[in-house]
C-alpha positions as CSV (number, residue, x, y, z in Angstrom):
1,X,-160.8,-215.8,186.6
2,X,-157.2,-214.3,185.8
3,X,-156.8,-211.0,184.1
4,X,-154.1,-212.1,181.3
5,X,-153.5,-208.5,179.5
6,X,-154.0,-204.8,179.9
7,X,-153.9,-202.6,177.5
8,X,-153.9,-198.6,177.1
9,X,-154.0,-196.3,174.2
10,X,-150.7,-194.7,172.5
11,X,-150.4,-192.3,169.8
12,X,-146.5,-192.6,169.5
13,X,-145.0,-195.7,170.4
14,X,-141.1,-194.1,170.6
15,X,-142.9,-191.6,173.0
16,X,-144.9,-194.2,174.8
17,X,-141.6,-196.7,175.5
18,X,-139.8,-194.1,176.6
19,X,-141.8,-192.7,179.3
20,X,-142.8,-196.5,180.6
21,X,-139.0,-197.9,180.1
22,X,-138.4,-194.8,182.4
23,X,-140.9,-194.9,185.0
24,X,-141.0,-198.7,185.2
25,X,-137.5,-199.2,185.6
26,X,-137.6,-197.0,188.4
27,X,-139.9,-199.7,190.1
28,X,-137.4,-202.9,189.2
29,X,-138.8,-204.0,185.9
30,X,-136.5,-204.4,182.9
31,X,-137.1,-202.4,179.4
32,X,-139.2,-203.6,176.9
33,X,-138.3,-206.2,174.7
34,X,-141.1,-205.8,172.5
35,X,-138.9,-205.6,168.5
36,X,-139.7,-201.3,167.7
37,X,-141.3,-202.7,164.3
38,X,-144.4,-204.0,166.0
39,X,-147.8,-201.9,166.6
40,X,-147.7,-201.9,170.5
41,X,-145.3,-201.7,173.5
42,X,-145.6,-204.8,176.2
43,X,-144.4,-205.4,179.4
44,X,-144.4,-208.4,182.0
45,X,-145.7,-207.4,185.3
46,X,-144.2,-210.1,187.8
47,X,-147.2,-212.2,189.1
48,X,-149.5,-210.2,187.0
49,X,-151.1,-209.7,183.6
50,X,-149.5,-208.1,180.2
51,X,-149.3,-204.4,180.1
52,X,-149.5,-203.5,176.3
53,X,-150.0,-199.9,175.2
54,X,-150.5,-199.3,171.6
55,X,-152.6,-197.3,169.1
56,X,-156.5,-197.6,168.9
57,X,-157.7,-200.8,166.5
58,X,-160.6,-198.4,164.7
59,X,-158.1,-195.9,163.5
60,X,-158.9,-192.8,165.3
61,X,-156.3,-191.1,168.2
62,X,-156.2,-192.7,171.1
63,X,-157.7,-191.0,174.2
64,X,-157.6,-191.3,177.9
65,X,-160.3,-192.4,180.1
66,X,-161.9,-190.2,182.5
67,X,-161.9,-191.6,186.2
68,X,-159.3,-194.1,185.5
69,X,-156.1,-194.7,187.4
70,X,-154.4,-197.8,187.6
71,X,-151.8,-198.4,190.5
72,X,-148.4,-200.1,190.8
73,X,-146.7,-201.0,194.0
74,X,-143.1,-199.7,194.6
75,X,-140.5,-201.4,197.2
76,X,-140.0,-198.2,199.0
77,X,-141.0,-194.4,199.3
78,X,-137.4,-193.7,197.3
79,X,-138.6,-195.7,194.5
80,X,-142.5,-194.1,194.0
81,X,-140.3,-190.7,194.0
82,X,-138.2,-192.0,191.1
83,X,-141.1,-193.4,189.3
84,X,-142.2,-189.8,189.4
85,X,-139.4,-188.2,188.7
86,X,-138.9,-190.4,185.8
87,X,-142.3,-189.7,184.2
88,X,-141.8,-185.8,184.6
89,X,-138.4,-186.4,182.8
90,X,-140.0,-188.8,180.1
91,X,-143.0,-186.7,179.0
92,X,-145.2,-187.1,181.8
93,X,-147.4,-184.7,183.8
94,X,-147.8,-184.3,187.5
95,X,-151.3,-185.8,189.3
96,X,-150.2,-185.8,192.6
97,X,-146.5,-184.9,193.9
98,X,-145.1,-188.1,196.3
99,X,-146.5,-187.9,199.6
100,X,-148.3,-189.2,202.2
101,X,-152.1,-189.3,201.0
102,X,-154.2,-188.8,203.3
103,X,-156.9,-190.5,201.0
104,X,-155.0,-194.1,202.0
105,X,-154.1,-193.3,205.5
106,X,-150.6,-191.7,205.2
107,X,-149.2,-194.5,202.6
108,X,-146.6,-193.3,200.3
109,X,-148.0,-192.7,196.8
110,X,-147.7,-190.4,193.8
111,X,-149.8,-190.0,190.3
112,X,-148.8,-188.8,186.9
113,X,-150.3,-189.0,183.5
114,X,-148.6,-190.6,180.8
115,X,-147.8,-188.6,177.6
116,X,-152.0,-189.8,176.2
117,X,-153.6,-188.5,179.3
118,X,-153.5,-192.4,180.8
119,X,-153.6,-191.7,184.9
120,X,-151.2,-193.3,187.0
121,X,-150.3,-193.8,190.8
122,X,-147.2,-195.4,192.4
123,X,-147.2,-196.5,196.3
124,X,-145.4,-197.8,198.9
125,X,-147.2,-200.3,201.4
126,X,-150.7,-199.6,200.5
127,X,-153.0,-203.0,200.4
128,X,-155.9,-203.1,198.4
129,X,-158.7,-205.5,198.8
């Protein structure tokens, strides 16, 4: 099995690209190039699946889930405090300031939510799995 997309709810895609443009250039990955006239922002995550964010198919506002988090892996401590700094900047709220957590044995990490509520976490040399 290979996990080809993920995708998060978005209420305002100018919003939503500018925060992610932001946060994930600060971890090496290029802009969008998703054209601004389609329904959803995408992004390539080297070695990994699609990361599309858009509005909610039914209609209705999209909403965050409650004890979600999805990780990304930064090259260095300076970089998961950028990626922080950069969501703060772009719209994005504070869920953890960078630090050693002590929840992963001292790694390097930091969390934010996006401007929808989604939660977030950067880190530097923690394994999973």
């Amino acid at each position: 099995m290979n996990l080809m997309n993920l995708r998060l709810g978005a209420n305002n895609l100018t919003r939503t690209r500018a925060f992610y443009d932001a946060t994930f250039g600060a971890l090496g990955l290029p802009p969008s190039n998703t054209p601004e006239t389609y329904p959803i922002v995408m992004y390539k995550i080297p070695g990994g699946p699609n990361f599309a964010l858009g509005p909610a198919r039914d209609g209705e506002p999209a909403t965050h889930g409650n004890g979600g988090t999805i990780l990304f892996a930064a090259d260095s401590d300076e970089d998961v405090a950028a990626w922080h700094a950069a969501g703060l900047a772009n719209g994005g709220t504070c869920e953890g300031k960078p630090e050693p957590k002590p929840q992963t044995g001292g790694k390097f990490g930091a969390y934010l939510r996006d401007p929808d509520g989604n939660k977030l976490g950067a880190y530097h040399g923690l394994t999973i799995g």
